[in-house]
PyMOL Python script that loads the backbone (N, CA, C, O; Angstrom):
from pymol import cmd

cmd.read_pdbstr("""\
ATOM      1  N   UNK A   1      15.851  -5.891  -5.247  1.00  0.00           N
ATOM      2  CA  UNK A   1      14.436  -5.746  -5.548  1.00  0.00           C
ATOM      3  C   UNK A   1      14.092  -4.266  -5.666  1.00  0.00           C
ATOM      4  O   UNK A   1      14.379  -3.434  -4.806  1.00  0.00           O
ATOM      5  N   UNK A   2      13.396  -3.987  -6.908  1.00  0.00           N
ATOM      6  CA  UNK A   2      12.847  -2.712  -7.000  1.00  0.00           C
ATOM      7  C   UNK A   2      11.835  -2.383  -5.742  1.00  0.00           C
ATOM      8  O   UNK A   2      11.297  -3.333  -5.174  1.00  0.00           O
ATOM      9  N   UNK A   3      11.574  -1.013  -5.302  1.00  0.00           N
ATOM     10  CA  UNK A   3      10.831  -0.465  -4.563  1.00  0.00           C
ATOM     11  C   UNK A   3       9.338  -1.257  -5.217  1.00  0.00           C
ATOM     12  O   UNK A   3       9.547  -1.954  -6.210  1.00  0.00           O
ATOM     13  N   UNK A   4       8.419  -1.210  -4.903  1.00  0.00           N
ATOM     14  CA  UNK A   4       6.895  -1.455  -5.150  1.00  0.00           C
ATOM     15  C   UNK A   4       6.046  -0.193  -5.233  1.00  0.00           C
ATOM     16  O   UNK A   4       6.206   0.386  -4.159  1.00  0.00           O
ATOM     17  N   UNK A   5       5.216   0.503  -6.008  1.00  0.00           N
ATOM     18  CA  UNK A   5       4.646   1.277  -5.642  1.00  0.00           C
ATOM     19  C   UNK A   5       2.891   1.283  -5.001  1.00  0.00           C
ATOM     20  O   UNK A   5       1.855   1.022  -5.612  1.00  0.00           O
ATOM     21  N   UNK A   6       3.125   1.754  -3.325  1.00  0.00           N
ATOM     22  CA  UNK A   6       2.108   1.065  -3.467  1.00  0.00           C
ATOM     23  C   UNK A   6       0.753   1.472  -3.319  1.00  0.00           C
ATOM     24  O   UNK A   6      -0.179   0.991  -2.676  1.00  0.00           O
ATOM     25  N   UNK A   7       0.834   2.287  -3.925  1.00  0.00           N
ATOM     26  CA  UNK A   7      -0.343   3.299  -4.277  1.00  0.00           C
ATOM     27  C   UNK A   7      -1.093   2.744  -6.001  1.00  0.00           C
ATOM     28  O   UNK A   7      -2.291   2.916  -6.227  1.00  0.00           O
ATOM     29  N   UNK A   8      -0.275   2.187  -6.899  1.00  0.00           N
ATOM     30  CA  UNK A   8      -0.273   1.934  -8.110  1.00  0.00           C
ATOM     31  C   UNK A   8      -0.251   0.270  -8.272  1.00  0.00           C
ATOM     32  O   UNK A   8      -0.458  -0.266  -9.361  1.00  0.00           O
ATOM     33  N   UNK A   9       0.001  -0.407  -7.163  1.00  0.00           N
ATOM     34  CA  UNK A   9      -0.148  -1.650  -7.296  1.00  0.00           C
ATOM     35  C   UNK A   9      -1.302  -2.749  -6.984  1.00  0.00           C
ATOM     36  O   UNK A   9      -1.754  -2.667  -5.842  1.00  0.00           O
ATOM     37  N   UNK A  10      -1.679  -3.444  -7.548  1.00  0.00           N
ATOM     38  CA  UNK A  10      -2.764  -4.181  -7.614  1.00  0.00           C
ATOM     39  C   UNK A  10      -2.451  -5.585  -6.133  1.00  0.00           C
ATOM     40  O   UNK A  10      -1.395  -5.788  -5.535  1.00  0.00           O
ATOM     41  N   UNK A  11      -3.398  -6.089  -6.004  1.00  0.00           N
ATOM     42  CA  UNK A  11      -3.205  -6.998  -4.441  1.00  0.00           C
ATOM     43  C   UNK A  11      -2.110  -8.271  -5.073  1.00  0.00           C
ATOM     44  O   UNK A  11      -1.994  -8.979  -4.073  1.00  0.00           O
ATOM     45  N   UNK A  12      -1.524  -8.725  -5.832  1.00  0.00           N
ATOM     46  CA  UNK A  12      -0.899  -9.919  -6.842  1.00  0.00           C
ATOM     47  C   UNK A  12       0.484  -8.916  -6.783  1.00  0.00           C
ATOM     48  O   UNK A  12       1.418  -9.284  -6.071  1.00  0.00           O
ATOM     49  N   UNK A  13       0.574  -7.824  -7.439  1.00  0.00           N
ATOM     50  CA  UNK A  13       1.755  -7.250  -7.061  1.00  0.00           C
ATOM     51  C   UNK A  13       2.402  -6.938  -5.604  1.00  0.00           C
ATOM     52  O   UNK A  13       3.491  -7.363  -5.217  1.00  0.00           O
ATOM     53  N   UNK A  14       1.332  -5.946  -4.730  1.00  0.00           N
ATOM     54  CA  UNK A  14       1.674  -6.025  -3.443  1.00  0.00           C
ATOM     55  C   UNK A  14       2.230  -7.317  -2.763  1.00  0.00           C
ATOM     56  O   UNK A  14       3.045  -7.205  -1.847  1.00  0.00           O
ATOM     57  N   UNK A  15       1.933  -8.171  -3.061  1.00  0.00           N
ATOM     58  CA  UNK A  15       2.547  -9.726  -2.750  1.00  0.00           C
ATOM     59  C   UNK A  15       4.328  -9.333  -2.424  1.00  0.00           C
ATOM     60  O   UNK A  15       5.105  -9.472  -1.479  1.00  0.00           O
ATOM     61  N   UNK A  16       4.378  -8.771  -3.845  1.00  0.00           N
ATOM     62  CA  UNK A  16       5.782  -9.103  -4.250  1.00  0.00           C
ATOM     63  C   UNK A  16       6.772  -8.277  -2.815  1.00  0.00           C
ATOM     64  O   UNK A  16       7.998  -8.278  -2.706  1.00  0.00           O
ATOM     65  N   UNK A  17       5.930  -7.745  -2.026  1.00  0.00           N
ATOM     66  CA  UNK A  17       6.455  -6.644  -1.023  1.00  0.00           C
ATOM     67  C   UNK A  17       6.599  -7.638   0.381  1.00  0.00           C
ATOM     68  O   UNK A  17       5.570  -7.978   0.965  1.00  0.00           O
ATOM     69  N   UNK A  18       8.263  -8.177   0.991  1.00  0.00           N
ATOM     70  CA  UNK A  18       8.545  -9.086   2.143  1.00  0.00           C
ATOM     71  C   UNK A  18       7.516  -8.543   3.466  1.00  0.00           C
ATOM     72  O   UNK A  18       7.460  -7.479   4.083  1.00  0.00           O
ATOM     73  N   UNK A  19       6.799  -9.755   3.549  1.00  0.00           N
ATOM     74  CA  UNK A  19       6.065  -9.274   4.860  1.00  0.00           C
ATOM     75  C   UNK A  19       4.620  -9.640   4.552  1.00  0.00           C
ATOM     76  O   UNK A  19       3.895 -10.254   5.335  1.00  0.00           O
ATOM     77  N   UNK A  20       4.115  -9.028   2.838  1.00  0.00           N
ATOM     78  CA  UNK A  20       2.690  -8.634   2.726  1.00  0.00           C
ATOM     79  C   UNK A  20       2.137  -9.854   2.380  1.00  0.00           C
ATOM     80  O   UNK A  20       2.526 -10.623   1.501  1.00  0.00           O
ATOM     81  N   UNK A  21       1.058  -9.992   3.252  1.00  0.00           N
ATOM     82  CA  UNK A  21       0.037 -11.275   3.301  1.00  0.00           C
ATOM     83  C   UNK A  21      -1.038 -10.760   1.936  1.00  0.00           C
ATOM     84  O   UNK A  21      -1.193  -9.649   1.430  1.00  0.00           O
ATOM     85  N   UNK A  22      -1.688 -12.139   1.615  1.00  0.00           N
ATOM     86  CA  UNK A  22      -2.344 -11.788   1.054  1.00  0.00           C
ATOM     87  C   UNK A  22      -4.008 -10.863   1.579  1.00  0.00           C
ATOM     88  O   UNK A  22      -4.723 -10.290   0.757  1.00  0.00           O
ATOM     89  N   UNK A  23      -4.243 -10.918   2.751  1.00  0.00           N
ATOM     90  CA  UNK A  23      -4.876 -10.242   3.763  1.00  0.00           C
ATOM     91  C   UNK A  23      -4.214  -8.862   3.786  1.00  0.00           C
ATOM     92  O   UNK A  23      -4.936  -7.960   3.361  1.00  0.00           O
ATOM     93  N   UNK A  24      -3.305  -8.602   4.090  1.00  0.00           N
ATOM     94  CA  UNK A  24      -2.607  -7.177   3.738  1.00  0.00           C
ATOM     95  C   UNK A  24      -2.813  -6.194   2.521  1.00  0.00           C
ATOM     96  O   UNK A  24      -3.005  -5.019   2.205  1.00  0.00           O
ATOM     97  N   UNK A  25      -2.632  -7.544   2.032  1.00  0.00           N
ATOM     98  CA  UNK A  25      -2.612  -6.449   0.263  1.00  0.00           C
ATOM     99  C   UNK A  25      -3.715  -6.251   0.523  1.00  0.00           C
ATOM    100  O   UNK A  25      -3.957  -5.238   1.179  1.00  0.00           O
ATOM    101  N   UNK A  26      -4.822  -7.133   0.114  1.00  0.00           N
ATOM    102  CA  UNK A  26      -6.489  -6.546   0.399  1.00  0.00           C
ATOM    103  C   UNK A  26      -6.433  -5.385   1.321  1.00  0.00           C
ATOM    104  O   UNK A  26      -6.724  -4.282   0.859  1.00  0.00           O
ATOM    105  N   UNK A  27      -6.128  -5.487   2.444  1.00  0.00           N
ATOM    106  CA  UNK A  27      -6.434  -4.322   3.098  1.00  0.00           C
ATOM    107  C   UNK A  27      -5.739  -2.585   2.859  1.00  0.00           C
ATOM    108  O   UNK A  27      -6.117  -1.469   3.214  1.00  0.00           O
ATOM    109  N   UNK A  28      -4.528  -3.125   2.053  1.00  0.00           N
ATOM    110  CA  UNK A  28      -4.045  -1.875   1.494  1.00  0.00           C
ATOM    111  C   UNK A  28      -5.253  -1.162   0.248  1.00  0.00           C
ATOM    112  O   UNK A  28      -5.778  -0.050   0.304  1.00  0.00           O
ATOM    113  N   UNK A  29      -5.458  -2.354  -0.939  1.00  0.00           N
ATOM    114  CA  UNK A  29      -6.616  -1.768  -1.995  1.00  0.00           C
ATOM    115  C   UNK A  29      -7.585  -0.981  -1.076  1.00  0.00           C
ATOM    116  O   UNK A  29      -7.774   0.233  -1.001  1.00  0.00           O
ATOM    117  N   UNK A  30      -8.151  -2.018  -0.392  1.00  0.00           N
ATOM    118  CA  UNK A  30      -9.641  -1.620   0.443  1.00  0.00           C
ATOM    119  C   UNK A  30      -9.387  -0.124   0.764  1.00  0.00           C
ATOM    120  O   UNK A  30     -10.024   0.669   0.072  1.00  0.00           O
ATOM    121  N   UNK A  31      -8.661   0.319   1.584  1.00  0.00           N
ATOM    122  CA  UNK A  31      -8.143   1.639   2.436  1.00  0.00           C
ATOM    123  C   UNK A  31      -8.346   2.456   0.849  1.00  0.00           C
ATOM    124  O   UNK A  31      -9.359   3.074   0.518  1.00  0.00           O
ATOM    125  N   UNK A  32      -6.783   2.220  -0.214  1.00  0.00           N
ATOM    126  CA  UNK A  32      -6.897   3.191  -1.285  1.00  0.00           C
ATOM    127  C   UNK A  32      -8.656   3.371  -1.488  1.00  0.00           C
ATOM    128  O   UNK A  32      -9.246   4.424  -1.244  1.00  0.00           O
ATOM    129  N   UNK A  33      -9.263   2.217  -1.941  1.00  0.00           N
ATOM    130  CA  UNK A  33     -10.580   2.338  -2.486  1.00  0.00           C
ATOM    131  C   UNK A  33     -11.035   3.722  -1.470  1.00  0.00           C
ATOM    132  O   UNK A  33     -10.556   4.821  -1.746  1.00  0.00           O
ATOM    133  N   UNK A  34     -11.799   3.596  -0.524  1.00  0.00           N
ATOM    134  CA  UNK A  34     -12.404   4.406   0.962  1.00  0.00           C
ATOM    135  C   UNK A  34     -11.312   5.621   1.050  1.00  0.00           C
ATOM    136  O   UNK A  34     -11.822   6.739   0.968  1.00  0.00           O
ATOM    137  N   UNK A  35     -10.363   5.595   1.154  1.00  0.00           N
ATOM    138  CA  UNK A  35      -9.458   6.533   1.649  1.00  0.00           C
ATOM    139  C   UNK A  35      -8.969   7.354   0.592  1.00  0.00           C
ATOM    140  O   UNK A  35      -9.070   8.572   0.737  1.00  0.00           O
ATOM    141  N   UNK A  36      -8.367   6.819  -0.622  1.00  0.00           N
ATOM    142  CA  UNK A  36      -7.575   7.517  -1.325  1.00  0.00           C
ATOM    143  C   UNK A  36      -6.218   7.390  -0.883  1.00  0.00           C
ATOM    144  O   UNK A  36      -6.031   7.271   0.327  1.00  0.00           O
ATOM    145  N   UNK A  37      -5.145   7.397  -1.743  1.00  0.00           N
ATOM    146  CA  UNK A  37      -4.117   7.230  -1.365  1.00  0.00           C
ATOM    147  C   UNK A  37      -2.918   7.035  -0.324  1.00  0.00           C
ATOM    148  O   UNK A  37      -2.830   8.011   0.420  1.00  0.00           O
ATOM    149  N   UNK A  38      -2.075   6.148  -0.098  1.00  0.00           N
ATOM    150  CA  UNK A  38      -1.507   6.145   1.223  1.00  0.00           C
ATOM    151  C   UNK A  38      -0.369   6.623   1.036  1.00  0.00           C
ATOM    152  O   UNK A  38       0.388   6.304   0.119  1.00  0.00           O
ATOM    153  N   UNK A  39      -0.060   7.813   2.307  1.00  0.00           N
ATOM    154  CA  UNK A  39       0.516   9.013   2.100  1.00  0.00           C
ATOM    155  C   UNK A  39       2.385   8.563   2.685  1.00  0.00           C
ATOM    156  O   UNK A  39       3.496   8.768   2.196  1.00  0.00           O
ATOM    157  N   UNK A  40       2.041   8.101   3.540  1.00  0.00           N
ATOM    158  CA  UNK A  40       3.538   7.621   4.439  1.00  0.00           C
ATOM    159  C   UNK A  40       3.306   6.275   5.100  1.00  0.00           C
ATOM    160  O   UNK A  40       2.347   5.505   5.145  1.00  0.00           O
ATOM    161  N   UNK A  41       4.441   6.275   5.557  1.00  0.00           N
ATOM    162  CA  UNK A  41       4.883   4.938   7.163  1.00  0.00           C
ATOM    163  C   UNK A  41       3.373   4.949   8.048  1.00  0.00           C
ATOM    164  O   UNK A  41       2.402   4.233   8.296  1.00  0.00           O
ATOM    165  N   UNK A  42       3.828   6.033   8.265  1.00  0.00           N
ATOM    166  CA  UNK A  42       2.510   6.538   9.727  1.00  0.00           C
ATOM    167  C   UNK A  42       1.115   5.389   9.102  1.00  0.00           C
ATOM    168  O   UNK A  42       0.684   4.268   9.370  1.00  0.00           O
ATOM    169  N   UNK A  43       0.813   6.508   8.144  1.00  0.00           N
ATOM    170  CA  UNK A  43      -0.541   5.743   7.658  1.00  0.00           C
ATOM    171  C   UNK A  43      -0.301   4.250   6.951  1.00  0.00           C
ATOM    172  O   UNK A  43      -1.325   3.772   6.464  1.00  0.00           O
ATOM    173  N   UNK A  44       0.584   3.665   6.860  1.00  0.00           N
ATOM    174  CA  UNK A  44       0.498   2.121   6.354  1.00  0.00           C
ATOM    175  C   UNK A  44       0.465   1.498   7.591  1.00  0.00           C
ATOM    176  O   UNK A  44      -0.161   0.438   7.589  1.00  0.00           O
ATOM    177  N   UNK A  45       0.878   1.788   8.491  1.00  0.00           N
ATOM    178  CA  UNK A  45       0.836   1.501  10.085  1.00  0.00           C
ATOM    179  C   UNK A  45      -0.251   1.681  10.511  1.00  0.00           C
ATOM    180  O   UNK A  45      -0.667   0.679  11.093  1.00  0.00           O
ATOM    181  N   UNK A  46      -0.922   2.485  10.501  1.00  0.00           N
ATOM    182  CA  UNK A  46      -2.571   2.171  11.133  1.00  0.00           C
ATOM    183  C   UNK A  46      -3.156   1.382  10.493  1.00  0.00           C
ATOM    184  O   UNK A  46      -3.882   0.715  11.229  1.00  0.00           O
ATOM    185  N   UNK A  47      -3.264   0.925   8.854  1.00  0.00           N
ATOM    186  CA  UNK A  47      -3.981   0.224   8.150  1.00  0.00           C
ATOM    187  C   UNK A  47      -3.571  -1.366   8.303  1.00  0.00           C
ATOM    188  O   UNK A  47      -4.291  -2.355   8.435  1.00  0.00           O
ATOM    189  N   UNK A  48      -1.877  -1.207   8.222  1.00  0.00           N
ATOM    190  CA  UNK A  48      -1.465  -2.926   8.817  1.00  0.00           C
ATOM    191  C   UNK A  48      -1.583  -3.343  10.300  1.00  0.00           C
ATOM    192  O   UNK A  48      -1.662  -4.561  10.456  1.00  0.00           O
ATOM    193  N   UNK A  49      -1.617  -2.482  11.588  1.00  0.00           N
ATOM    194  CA  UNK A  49      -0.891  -2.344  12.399  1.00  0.00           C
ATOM    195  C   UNK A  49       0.572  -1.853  12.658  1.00  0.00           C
ATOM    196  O   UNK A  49       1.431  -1.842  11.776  1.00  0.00           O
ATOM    197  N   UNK A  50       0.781  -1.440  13.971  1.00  0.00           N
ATOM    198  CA  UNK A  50       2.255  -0.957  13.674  1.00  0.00           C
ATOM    199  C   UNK A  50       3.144  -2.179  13.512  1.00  0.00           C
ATOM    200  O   UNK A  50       4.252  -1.926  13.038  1.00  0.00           O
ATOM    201  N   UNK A  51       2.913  -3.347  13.783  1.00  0.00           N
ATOM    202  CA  UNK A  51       3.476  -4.069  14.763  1.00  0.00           C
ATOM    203  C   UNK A  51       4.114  -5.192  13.154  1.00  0.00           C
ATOM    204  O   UNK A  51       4.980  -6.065  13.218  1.00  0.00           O
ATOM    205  N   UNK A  52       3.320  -4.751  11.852  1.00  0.00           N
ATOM    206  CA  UNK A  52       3.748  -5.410  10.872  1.00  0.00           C
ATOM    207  C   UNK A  52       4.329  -4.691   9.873  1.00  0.00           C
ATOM    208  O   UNK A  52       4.330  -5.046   8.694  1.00  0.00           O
ATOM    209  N   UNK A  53       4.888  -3.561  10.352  1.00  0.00           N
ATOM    210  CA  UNK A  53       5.296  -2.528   9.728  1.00  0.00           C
ATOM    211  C   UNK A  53       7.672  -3.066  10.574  1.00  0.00           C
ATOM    212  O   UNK A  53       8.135  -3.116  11.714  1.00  0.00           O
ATOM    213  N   UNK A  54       8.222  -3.271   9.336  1.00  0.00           N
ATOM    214  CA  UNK A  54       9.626  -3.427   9.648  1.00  0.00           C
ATOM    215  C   UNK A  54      10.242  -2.347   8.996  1.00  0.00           C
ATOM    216  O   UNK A  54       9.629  -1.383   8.537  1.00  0.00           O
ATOM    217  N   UNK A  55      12.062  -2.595   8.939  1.00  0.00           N
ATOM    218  CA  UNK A  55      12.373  -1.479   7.928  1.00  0.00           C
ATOM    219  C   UNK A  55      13.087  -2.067   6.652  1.00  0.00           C
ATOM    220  O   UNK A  55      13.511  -1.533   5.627  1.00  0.00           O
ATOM    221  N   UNK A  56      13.053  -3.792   7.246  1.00  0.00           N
ATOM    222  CA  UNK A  56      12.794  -4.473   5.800  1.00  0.00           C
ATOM    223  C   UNK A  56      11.882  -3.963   4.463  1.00  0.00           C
ATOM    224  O   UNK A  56      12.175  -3.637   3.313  1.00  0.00           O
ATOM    225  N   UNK A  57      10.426  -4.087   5.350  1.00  0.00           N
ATOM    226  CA  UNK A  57       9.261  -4.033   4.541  1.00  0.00           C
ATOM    227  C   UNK A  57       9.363  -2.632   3.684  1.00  0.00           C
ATOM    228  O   UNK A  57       9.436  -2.553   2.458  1.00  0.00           O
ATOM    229  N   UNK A  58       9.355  -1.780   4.425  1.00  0.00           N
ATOM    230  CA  UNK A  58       9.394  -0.343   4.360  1.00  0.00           C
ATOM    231  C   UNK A  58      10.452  -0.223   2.967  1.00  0.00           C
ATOM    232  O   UNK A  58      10.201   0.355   1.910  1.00  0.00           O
ATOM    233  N   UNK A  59      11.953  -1.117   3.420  1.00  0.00           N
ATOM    234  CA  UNK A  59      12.652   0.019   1.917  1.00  0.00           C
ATOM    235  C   UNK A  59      11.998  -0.838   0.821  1.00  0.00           C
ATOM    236  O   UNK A  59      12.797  -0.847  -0.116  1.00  0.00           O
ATOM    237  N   UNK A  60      11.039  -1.475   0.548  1.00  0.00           N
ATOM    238  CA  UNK A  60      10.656  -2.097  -0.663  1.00  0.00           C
ATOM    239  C   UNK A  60       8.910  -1.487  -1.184  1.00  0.00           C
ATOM    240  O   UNK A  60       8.177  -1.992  -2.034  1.00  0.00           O
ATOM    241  N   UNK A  61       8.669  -0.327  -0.366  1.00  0.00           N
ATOM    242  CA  UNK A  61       7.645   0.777  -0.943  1.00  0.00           C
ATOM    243  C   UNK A  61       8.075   2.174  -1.195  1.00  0.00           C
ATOM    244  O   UNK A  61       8.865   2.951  -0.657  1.00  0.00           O
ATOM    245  N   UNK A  62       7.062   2.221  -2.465  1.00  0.00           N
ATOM    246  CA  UNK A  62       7.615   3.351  -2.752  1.00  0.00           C
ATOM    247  C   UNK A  62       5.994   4.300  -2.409  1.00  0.00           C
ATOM    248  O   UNK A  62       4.984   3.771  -2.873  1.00  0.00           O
ATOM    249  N   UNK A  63       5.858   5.299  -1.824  1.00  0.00           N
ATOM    250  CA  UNK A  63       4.613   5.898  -1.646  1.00  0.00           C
ATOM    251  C   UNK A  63       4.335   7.073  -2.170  1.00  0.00           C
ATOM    252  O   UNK A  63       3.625   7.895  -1.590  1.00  0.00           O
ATOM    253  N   UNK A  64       5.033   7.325  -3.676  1.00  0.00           N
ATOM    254  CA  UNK A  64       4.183   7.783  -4.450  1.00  0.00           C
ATOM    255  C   UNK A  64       2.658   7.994  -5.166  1.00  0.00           C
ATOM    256  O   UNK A  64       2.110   7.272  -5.999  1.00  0.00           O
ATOM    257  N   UNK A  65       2.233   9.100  -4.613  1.00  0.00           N
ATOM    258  CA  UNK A  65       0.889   9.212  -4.487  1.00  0.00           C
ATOM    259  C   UNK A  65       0.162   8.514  -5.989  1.00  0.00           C
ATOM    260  O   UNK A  65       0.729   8.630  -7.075  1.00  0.00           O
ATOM    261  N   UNK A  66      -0.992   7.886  -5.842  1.00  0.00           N
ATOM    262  CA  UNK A  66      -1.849   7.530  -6.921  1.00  0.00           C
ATOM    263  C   UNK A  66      -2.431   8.999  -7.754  1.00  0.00           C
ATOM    264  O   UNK A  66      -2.840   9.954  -7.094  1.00  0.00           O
ATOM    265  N   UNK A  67      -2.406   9.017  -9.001  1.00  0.00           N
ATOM    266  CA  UNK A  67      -3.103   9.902  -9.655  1.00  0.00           C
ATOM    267  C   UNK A  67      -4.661   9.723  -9.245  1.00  0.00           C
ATOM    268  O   UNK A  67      -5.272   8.664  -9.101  1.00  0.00           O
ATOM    269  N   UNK A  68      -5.218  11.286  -9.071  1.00  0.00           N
ATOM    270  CA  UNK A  68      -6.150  11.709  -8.900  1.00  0.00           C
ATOM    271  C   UNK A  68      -7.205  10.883  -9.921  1.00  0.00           C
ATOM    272  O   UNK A  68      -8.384  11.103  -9.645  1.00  0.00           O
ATOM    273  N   UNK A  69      -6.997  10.025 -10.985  1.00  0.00           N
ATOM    274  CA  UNK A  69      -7.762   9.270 -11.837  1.00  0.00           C
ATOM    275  C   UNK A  69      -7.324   8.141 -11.823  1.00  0.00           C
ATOM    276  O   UNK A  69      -7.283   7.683 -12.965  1.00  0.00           O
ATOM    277  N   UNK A  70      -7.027   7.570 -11.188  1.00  0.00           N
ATOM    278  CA  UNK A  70      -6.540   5.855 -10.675  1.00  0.00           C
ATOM    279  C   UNK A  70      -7.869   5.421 -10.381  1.00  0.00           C
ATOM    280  O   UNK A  70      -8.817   5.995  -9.846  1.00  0.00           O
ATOM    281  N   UNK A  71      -7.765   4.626 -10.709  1.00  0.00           N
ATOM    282  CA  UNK A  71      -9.442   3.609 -10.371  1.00  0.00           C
ATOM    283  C   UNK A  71      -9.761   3.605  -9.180  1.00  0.00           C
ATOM    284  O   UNK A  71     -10.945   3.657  -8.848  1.00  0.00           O
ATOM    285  N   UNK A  72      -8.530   3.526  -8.094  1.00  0.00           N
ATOM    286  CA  UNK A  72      -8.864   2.614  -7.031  1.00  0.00           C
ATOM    287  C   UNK A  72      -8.900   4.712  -6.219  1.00  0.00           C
ATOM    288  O   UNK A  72      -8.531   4.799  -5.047  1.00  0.00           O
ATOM    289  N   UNK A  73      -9.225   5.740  -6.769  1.00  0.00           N
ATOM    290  CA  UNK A  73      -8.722   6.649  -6.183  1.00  0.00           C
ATOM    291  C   UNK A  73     -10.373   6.728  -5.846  1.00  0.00           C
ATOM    292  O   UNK A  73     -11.129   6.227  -6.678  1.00  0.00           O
ATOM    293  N   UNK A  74     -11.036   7.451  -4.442  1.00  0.00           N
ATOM    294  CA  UNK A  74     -12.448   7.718  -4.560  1.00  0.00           C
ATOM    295  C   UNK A  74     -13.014   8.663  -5.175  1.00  0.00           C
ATOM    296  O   UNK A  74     -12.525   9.791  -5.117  1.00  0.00           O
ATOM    297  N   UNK A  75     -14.162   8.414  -5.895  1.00  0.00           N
ATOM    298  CA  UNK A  75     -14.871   9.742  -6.896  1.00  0.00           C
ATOM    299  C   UNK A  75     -14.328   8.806  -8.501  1.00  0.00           C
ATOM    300  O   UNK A  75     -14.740   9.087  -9.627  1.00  0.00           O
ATOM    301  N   UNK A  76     -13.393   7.758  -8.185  1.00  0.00           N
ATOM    302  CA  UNK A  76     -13.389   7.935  -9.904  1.00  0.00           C
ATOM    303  C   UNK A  76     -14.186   6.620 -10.609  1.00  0.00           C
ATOM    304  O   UNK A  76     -14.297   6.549 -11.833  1.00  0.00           O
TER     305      UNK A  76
END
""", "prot")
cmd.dss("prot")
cmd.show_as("cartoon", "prot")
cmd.util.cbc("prot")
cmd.orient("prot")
């Protein structure tokens, strides 16, 4: 399985990532929306909890930052 990116992925794609609920994904968009991009581990861990954070899950993101003009980026 390719990495996911998940800064660039919509809540239907995030799916495709072992682990991510559909409650998850939402809460990943939501965060990008408010927050702006998610930077590392650390910060996907406060937004999921740590406790749903594996290193399964982990090698199947890729956390390449969202462009500064991504929809879901704030201000755009």
């Amino acid at each position: 399985m390719d990495r996911i990116p998940i800064n660039h992925s919509n809540p239907q794609e995030l799916l495709e990532i072992p682990g991510i609920t559909r409650a998850t994904a939402d809460a990943i968009v939501r965060h990008r929306v408010e927050h702006g991009p998610i930077r590392d581990a650390a910060e996907l861990g406060r937004i999921l909890g740590s406790t749903s954070l594996t290193d399964a899950l982990l090698a199947h993101i890729d956390f390449e930052p969202a462009s500064s003009t991504a929809p879901e980026a704030p201000g755009a």
